[in-house]
C-alpha positions in Angstrom: -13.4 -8.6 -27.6 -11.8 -9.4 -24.4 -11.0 -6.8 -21.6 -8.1 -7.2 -19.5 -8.7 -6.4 -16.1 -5.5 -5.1 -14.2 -4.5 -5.7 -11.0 -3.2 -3.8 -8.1 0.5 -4.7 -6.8 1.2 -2.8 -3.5 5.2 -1.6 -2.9 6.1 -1.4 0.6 8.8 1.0 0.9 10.3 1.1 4.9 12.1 4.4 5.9 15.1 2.5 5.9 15.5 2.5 2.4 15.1 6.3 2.0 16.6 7.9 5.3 19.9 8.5 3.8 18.7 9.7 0.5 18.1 13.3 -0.3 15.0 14.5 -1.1 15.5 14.3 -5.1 16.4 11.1 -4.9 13.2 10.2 -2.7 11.5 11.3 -5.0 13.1 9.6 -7.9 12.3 6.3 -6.1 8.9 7.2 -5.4 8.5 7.9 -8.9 9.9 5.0 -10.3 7.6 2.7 -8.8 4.6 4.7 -9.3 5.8 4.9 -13.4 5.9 1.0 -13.1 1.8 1.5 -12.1 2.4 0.0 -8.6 1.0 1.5 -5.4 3.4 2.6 -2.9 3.4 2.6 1.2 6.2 4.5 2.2 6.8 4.1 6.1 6.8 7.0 7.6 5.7 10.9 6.0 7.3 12.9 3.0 8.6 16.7 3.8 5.9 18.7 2.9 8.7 20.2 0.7 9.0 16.7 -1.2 5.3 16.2 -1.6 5.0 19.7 -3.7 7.7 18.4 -5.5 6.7 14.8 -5.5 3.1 16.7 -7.5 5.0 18.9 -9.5 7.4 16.3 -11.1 4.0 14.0 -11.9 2.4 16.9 -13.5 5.2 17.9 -15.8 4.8 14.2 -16.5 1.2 14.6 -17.5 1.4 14.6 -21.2 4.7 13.4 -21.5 3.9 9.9 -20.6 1.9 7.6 -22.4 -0.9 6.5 -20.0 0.2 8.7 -16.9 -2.3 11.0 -15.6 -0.6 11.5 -12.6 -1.1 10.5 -9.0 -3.3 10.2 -5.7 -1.6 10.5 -2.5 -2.7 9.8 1.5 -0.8 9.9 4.5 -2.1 8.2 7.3 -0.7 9.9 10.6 -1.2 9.0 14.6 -3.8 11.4 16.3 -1.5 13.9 18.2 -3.6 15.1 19.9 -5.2 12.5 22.1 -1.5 12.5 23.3 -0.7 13.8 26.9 2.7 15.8 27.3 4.7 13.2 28.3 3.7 11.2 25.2 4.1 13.8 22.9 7.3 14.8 24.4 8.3 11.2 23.6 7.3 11.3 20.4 9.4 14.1 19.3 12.7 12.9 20.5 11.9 9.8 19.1 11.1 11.9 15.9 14.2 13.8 16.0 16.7 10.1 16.3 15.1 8.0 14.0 12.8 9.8 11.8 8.7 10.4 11.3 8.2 6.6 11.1 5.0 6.3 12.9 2.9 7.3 9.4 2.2 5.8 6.6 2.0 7.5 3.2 -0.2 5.7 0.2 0.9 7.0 -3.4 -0.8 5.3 -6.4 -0.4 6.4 -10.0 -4.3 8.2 -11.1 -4.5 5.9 -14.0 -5.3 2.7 -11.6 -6.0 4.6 -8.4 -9.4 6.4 -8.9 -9.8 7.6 -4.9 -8.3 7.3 -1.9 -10.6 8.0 1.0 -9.5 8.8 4.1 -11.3 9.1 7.9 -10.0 8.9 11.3 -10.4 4.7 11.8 -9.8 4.1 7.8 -8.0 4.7 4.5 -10.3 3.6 1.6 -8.7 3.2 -1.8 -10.8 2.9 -4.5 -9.4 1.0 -7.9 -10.2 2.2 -11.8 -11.9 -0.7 -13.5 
C-alpha cells in the first residue's frame, strides 16, 4: 500500500485583486481557492462582517462536499498600540485611501490545515499528515 503524502500550495491573494469586489464576491474568491485545497494569504484583513460569513458559507459546506471539513483562519495584524498619535493618526488616513493593507489574513481549508498558531513575533501553521 502506498500513501500519498499531499503537499501545501500557498495563494497569495494582494488587496488589489479584491478592493473593488463586494463582499459576496470576496468571499466567493476566497472560497474558491480554499475548495481547490490551497492555502490563502490575503493582503490585508476581511470585514468582520465577511469573516462570519466567510464561516458560515464553509459550514453549510460541511457535509455537502466530499472531503471539506471546513476551514482554519489567522489574521496577522501590526501592534497598534506601540504606535504614538502621530503614527496612528497616519495609519488611519492611510486606512481610509487605500484600504487595511498592512495585515495579513491566512485561510486554509481544515482538511490539510490542522492548526494555525498564532503569537505576537509568529504565525505557526501546522499541516495534516
Amino acid at each position: 500500500m502506498t500513501k500519498k503524502i499531499q503537499g501545501l500550495t500557498i495563494q497569495f491573494l494582494p488587496y488589489s485583486e479584491i478592493e473593488t469586489l463586494k463582499s459576496g464576491e470576496r468571499i466567493k474568491k476566497i472560497l474558491d481557492i480554499i475548495l481547490d485545497n490551497k492555502l490563502v494569504v490575503i493582503q490585508g484583513k476581511l470585514k468582520s462582517e465577511e469573516e462570519a460569513r466567510l464561516i458560515e458559507d464553509t459550514m453549510a459546506l460541511v457535509g455537502r462536499i466530499k472531503g471539506f471539513r471546513g476551514v482554519e483562519l489567522a489574521v496577522i495584524s501590526p501592534d497598534v498600540k506601540k504606535r504614538d498619535m502621530v503614527s496612528n493618526l497616519k495609519h488611519s488616513i492611510a486606512n481610509a485611501l487605500v484600504g487595511n493593507t498592512d495585515s495579513l489574513t491566512v485561510i486554509g481549508p481544515a482538511s490539510i490545515i490542522k492548526e494555525m498558531k498564532k503569537d505576537p513575533r509568529k504565525l505557526e501553521i501546522i499541516q495534516k499528515r
